[in-house]
TORKOL-4160 file (C-alpha; in steps of 0.2 Angstrom, whole numbers, padded with zeros to 4 digits, m for minus):
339
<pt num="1" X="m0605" Y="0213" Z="m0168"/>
<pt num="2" X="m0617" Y="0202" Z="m0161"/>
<pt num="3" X="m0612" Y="0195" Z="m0144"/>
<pt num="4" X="m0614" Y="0176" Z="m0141"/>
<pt num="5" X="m0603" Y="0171" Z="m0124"/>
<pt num="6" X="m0592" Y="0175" Z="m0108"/>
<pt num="7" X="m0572" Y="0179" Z="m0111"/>
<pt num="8" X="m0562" Y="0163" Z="m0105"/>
<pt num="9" X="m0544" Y="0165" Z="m0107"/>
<pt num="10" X="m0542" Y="0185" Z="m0114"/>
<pt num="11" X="m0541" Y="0196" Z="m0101"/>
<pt num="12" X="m0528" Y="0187" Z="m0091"/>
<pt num="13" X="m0515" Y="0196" Z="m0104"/>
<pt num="14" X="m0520" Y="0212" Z="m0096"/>
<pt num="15" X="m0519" Y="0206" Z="m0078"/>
<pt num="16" X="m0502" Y="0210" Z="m0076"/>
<pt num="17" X="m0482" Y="0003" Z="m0266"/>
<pt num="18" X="m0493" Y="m0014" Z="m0265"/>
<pt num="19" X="m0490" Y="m0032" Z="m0257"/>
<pt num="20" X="m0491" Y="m0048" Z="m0263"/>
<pt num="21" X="m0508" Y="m0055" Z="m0259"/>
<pt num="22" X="m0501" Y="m0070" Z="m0249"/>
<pt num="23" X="m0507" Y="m0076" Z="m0232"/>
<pt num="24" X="m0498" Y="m0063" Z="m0221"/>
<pt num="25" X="m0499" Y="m0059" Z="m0204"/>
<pt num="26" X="m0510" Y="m0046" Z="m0199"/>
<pt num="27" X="m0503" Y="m0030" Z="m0196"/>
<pt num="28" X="m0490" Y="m0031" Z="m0180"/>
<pt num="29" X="m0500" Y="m0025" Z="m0165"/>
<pt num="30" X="m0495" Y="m0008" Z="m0155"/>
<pt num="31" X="m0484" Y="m0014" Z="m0141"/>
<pt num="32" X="m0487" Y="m0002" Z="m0128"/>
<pt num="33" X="m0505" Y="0009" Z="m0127"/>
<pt num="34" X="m0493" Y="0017" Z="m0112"/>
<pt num="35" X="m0481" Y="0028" Z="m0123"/>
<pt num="36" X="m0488" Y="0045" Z="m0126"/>
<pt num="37" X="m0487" Y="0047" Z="m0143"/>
<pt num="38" X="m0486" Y="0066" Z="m0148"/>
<pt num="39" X="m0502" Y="0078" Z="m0153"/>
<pt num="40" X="m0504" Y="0080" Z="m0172"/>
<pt num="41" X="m0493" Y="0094" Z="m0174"/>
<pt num="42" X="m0498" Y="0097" Z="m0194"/>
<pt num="43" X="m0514" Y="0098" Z="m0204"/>
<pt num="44" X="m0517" Y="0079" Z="m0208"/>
<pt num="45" X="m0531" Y="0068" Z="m0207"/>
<pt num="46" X="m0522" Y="0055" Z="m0197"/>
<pt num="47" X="m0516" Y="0056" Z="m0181"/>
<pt num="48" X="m0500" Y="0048" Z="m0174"/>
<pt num="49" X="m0508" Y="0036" Z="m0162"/>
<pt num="50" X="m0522" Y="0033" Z="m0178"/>
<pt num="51" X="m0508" Y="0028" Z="m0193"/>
<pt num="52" X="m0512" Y="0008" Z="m0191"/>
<pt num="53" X="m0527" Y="0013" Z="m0199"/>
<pt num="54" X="m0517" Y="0016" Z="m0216"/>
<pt num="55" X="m0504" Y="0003" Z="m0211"/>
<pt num="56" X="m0522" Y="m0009" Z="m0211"/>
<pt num="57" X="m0527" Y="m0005" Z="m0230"/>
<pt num="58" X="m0509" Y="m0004" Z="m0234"/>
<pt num="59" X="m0504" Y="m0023" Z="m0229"/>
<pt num="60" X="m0519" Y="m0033" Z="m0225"/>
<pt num="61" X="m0520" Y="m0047" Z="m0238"/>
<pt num="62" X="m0535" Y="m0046" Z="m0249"/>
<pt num="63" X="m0542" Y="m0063" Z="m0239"/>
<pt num="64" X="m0544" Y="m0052" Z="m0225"/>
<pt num="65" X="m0551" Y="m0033" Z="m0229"/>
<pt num="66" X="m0565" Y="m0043" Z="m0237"/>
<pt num="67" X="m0569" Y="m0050" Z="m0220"/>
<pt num="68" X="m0575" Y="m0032" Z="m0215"/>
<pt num="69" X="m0578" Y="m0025" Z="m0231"/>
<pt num="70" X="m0589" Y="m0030" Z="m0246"/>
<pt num="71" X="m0577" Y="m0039" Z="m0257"/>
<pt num="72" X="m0580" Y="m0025" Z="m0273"/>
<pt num="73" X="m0573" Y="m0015" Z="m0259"/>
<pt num="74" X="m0558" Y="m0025" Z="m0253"/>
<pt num="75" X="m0556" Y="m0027" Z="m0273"/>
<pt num="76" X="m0555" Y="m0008" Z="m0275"/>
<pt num="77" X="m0542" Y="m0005" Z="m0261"/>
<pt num="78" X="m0528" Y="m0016" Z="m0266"/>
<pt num="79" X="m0530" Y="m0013" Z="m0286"/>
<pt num="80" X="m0526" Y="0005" Z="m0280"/>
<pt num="81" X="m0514" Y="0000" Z="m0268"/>
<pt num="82" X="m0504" Y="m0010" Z="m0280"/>
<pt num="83" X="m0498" Y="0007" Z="m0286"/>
<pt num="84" X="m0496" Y="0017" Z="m0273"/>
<pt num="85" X="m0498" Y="0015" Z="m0254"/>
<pt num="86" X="m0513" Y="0026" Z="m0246"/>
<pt num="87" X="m0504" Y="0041" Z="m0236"/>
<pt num="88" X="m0521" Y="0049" Z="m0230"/>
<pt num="89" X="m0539" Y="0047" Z="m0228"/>
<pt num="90" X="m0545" Y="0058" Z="m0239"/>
<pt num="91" X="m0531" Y="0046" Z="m0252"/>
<pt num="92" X="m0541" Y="0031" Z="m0245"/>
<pt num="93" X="m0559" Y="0040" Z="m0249"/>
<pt num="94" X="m0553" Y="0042" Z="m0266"/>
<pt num="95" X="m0556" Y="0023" Z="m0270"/>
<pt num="96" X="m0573" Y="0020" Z="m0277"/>
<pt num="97" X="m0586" Y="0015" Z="m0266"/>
<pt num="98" X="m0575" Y="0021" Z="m0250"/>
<pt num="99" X="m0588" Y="0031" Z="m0239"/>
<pt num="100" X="m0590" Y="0037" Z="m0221"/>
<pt num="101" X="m0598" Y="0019" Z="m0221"/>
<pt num="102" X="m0584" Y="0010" Z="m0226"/>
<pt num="103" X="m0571" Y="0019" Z="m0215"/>
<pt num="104" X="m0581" Y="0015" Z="m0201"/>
<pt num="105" X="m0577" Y="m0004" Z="m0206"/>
<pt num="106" X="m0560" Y="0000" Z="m0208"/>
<pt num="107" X="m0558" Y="0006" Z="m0193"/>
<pt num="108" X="m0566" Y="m0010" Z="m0185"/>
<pt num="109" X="m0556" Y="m0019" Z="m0194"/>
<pt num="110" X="m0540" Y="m0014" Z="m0190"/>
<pt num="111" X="m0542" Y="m0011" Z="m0173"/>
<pt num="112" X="m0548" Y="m0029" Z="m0172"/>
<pt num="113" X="m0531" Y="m0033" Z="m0179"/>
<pt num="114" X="m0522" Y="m0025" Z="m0167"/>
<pt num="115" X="m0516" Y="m0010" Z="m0179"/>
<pt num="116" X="m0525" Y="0002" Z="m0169"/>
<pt num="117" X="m0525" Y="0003" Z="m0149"/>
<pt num="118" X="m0536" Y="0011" Z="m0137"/>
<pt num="119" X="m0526" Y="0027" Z="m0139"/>
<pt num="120" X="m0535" Y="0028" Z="m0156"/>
<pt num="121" X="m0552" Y="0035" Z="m0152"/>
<pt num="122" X="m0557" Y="0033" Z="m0171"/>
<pt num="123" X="m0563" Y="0040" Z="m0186"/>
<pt num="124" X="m0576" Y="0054" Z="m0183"/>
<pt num="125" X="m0583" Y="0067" Z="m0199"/>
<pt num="126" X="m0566" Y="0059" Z="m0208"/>
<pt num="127" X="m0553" Y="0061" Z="m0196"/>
<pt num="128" X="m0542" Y="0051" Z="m0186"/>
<pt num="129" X="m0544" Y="0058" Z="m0170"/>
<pt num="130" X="m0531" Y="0054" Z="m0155"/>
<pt num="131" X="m0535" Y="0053" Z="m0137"/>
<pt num="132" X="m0522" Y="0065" Z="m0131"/>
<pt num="133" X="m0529" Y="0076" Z="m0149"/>
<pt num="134" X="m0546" Y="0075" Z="m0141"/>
<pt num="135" X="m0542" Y="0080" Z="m0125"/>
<pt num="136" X="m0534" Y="0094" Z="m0133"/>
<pt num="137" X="m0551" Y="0098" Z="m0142"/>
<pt num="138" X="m0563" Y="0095" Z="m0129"/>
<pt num="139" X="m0553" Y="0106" Z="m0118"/>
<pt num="140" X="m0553" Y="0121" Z="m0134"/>
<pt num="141" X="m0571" Y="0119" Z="m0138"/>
<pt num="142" X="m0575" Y="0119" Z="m0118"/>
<pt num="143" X="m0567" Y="0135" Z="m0115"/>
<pt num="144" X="m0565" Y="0146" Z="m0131"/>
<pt num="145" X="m0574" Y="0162" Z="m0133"/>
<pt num="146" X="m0586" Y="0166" Z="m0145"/>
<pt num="147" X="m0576" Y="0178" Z="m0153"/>
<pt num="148" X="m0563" Y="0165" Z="m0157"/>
<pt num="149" X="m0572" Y="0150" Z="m0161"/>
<pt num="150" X="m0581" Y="0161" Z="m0174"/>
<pt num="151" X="m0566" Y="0163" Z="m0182"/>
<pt num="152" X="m0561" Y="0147" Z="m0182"/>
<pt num="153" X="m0575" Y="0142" Z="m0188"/>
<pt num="154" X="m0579" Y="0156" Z="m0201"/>
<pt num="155" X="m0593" Y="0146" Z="m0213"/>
<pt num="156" X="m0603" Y="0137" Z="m0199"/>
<pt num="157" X="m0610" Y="0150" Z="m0189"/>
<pt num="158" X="m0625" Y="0140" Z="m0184"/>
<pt num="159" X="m0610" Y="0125" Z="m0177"/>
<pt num="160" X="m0601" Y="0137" Z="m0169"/>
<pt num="161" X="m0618" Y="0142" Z="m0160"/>
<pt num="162" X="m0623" Y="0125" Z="m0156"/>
<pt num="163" X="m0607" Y="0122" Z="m0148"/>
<pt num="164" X="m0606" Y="0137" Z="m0136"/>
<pt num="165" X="m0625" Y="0132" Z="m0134"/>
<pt num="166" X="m0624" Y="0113" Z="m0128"/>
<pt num="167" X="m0606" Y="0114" Z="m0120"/>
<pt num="168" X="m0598" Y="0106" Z="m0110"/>
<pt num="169" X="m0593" Y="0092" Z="m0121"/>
<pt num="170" X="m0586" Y="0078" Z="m0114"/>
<pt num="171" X="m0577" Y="0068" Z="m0133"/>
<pt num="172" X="m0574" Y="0069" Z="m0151"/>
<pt num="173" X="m0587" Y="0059" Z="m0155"/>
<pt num="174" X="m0599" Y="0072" Z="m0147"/>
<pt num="175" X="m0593" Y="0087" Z="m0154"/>
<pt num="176" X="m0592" Y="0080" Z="m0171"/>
<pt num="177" X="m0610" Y="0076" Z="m0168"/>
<pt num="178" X="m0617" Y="0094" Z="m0165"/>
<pt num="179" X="m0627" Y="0101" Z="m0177"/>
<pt num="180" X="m0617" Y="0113" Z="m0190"/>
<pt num="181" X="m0601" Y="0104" Z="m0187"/>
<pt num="182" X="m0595" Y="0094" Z="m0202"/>
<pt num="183" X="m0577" Y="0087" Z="m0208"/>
<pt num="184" X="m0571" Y="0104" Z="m0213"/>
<pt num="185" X="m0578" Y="0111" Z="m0195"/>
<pt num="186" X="m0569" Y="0097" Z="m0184"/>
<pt num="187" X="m0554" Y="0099" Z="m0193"/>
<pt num="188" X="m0553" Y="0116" Z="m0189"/>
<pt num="189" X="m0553" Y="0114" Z="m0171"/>
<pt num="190" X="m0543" Y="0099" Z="m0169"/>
<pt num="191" X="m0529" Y="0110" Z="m0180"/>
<pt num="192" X="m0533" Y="0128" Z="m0168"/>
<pt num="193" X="m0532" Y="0113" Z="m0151"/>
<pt num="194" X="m0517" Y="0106" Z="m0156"/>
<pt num="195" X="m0505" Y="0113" Z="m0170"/>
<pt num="196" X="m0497" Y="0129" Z="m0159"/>
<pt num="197" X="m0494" Y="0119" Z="m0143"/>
<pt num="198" X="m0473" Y="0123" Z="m0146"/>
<pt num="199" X="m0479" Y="0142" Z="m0148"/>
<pt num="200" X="m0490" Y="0141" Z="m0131"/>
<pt num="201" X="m0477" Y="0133" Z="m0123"/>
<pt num="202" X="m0463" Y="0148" Z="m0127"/>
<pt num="203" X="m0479" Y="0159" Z="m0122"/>
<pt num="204" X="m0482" Y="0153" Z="m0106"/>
<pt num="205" X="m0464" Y="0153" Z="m0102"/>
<pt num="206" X="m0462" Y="0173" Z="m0107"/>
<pt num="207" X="m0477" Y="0175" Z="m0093"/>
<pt num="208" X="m0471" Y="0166" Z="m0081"/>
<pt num="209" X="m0455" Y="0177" Z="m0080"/>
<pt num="210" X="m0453" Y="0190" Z="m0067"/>
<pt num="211" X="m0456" Y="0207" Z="m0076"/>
<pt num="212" X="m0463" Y="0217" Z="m0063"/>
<pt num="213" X="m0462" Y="0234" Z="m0068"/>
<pt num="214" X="m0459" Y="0231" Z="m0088"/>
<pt num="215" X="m0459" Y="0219" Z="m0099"/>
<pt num="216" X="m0470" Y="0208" Z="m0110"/>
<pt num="217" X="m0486" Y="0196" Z="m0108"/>
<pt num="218" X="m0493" Y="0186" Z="m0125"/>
<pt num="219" X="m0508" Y="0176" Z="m0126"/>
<pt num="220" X="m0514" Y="0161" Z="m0137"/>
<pt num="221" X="m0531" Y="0162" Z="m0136"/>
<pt num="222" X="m0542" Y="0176" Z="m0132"/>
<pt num="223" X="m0558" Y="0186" Z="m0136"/>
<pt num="224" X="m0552" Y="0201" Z="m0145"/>
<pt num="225" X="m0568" Y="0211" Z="m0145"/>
<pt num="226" X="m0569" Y="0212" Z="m0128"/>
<pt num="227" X="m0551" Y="0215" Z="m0125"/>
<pt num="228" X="m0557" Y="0231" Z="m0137"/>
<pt num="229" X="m0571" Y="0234" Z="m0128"/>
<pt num="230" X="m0563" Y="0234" Z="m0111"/>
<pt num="231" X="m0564" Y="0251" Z="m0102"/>
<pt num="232" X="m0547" Y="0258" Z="m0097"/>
<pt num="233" X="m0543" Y="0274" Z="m0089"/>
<pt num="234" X="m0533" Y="0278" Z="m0105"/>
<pt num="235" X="m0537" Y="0270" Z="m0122"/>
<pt num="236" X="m0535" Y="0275" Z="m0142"/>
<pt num="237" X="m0533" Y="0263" Z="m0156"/>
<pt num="238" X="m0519" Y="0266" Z="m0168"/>
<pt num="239" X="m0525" Y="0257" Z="m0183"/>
<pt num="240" X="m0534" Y="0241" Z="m0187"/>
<pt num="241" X="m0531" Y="0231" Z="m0203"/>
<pt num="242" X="m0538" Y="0215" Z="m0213"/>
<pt num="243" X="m0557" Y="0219" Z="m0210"/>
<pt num="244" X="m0568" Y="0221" Z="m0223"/>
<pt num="245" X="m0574" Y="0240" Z="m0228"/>
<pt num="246" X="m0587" Y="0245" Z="m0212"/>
<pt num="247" X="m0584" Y="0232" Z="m0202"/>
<pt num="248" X="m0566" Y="0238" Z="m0194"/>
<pt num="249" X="m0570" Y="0237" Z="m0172"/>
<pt num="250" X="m0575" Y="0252" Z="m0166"/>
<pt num="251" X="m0572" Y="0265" Z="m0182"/>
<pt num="252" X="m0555" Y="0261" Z="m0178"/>
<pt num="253" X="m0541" Y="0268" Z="m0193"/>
<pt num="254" X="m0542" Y="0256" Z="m0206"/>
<pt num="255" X="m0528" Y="0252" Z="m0216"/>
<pt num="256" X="m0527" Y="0247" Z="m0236"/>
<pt num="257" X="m0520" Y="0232" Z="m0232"/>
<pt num="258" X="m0519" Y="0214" Z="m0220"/>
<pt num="259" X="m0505" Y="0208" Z="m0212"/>
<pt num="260" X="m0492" Y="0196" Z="m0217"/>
<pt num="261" X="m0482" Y="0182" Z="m0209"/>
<pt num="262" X="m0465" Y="0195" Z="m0207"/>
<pt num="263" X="m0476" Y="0208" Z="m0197"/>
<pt num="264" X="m0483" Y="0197" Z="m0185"/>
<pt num="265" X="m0466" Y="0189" Z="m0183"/>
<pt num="266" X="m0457" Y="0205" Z="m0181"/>
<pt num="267" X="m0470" Y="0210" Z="m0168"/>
<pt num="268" X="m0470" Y="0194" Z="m0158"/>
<pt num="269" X="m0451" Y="0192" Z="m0159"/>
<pt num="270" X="m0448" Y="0212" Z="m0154"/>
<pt num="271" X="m0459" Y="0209" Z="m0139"/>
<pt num="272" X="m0453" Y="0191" Z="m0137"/>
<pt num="273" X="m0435" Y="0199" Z="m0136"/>
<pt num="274" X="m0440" Y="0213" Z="m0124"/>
<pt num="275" X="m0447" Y="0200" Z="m0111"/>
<pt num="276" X="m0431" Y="0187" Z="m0113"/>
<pt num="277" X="m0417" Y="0202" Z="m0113"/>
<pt num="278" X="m0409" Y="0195" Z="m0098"/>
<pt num="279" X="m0410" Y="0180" Z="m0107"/>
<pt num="280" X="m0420" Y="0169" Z="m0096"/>
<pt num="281" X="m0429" Y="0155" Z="m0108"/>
<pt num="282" X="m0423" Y="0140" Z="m0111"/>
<pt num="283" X="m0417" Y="0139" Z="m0130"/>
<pt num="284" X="m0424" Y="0126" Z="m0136"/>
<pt num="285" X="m0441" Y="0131" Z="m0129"/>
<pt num="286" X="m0439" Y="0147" Z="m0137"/>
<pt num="287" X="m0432" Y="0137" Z="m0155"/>
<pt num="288" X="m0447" Y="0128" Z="m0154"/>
<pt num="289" X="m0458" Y="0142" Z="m0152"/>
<pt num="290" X="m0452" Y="0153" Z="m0164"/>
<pt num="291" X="m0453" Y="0140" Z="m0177"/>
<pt num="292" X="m0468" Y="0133" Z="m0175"/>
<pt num="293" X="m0473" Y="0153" Z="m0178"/>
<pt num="294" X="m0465" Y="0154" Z="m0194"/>
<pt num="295" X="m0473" Y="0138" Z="m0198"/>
<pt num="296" X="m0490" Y="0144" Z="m0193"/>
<pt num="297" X="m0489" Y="0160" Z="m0202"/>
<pt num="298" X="m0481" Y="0156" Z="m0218"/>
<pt num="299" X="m0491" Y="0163" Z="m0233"/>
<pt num="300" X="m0503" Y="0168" Z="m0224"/>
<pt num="301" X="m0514" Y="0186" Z="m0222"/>
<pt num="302" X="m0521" Y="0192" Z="m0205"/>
<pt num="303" X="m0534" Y="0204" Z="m0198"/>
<pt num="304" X="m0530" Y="0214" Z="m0182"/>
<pt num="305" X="m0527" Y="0230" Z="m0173"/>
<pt num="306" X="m0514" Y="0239" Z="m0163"/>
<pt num="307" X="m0518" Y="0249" Z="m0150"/>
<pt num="308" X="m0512" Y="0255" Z="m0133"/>
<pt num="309" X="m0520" Y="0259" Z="m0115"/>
<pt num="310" X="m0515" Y="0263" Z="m0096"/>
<pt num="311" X="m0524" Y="0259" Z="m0082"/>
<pt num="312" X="m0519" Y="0275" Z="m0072"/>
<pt num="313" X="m0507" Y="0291" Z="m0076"/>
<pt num="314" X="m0490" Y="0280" Z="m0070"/>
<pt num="315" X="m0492" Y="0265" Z="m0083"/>
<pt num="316" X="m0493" Y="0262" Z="m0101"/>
<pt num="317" X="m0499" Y="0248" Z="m0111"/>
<pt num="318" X="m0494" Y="0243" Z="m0130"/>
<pt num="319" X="m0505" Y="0230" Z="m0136"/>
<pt num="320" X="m0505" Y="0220" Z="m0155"/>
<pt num="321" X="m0516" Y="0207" Z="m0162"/>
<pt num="322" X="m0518" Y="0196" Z="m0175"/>
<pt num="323" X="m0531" Y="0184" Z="m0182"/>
<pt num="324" X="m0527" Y="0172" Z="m0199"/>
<pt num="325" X="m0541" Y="0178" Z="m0209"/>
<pt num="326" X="m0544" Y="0158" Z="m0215"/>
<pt num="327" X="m0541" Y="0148" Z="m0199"/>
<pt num="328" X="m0544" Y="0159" Z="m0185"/>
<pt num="329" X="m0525" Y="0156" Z="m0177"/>
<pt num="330" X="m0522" Y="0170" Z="m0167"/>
<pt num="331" X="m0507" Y="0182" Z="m0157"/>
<pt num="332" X="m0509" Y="0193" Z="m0145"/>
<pt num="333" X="m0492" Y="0202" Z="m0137"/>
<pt num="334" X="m0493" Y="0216" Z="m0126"/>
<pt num="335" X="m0478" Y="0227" Z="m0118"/>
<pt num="336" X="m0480" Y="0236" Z="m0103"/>
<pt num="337" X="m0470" Y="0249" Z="m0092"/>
<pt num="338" X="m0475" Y="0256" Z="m0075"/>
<pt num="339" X="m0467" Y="0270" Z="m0062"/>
């Protein structure tokens, strides 16, 4: 496999309807730009803090979407909107003549109008990108590994590339800029930066508990080659699945066939269960967890191996992983016992 950057995060698992076209007021204003409003927690093309955008087209009279649009434009947008209210971008993109071009007016538009506030950063590559999603995404693209951002990003190779090339990046705007990263490739990562953060949140808790001599470790985001790759003073992999024929890590045993969302639950629960058997996590942050899982795994197939290691005679290590074969989400648990 070719080899493109440093590991960031993995091996700290292993260390222990229409209006009437009257003269209306403009869309009300965002009262507070203070209130954190929550990360995009699903795959839309609108963040929260971004929705006046929709709330513009949806409301603004005709009188004024033809003050930033061409009126053949404006014209389009409420026809369609007299029969059903935009819900998306990609809704809005639908109208005739509705561009890149023209969202970009949109956009101008209503935050000129005081729909949108300064915790809209805008549209970029036809998304409605947050701040608190971008900080999210700048802090993903700053610090994955190769390994994972490939697999995010499965079809732009050459993007994926350029961005472990010319990082650090420093906004949205800059990473939707890079060569190779399109609408499809921002999308991506904005959905891998910000639609598990319940999940993290229950993983980060299960590490933080005391489990000194056995117990349970997860991880998010990590570089599952070179947690393969590693040298251990023990090491044998049991069997790998969801790779294509030849390309399994290592020779490893490959099975017939992927992963599905009940065995990488089952895995992450067992493990899940093992570190919280003195019931030690709050509930909620554990309900959370579990179901933005389930959420993130529904229908879906996986690539992934099993394996174990020890790193001496008087400990034992049993390590799982899982990659979504579509959008690169991954899971890692690993159980561990020492004398």
């Amino acid at each position: 496999m070719r080899r493109l950057g440093s590991v960031v995060l993995s091996m700290s698992l292993f260390v222990g309807c229409g209006v009437a076209e009257t003269e209306s007021p403009s869309p009300a204003p965002v009262q507070s730009e203070q209130q954190q409003a929550p990360l995009t927690a699903s795959d839309v093309d609108v963040a929260p803090e971004c929705q006046g955008i929709l709330t513009f087209v949806n409301t603004a009279t005709f009188a004024k979407l033809d003050q930033y649009l061409p009126s053949n434009v404006a014209t389009n947008i409420v026809a369609r909107r007299a029969t059903a209210s935009f819900v998306s971008l990609a809704d809005l993109s639908s109208v005739s003549l509705v561009g890149e071009a023209r969202l970009a007016q949109i956009e101008s538009g209503a935050r000129a109008e005081g729909a949108i506030t300064s915790t809209c950063v805008g549209i970029i590559d036809q998304l409605a990108v947050s701040v608190d999603d971008q900080a999210e995404l700048v802090s993903l693209v700053n610090s994955i590994s190769d390994t994972e951002l490939h697999d995010v990003l499965p079809y732009a190779w050459n993007g994926a590339v350029n961005l472990l090339n010319q990082r650090p990046y420093a906004s949205a705007h800059a990473i939707g800029g890079t060569t190779g990263i399109g609408a499809v490739s921002l999308r991506n990562l904005r959905n891998a930066a910000t639609l598990s953060k319940p999940l993290e949140s229950l993983i980060n808790a299960v590490n933080a508990l005391p489990q000194p001599d056995h117990g349970a470790k997860m991880a998010r985001h990590f570089n599952w080659y070179d947690v393969l790759g590693d040298r251990y003073y023990h090491f044998g992999i049991h069997e790998c699945f969801g790779f294509e024929p030849g390309e399994s890590p290592f020779d490893a045993p490959l099975r017939a066939t992927p992963a599905d969302a009940a065995e990488v639950r089952g895995n992450f629960l067992s493990a899940l269960n093992f570190a919280n058997r003195n019931n030690q996590l709050n509930p909620t942050t554990y309900a959370h967890g579990v179901n933005n899982l389930n959420a993130l795994t529904e229908g879906r197939s996986f690539k992934g191996c099993y394996f174990g290691y020890a790193n001496d005679p008087w400990s034992g290590n049993n390590v799982a992983f899982f990659v979504d074969t579509v959008s690169g989400f991954s899971l890692m648990t690993r159980t561990y016992w020492s004398e």
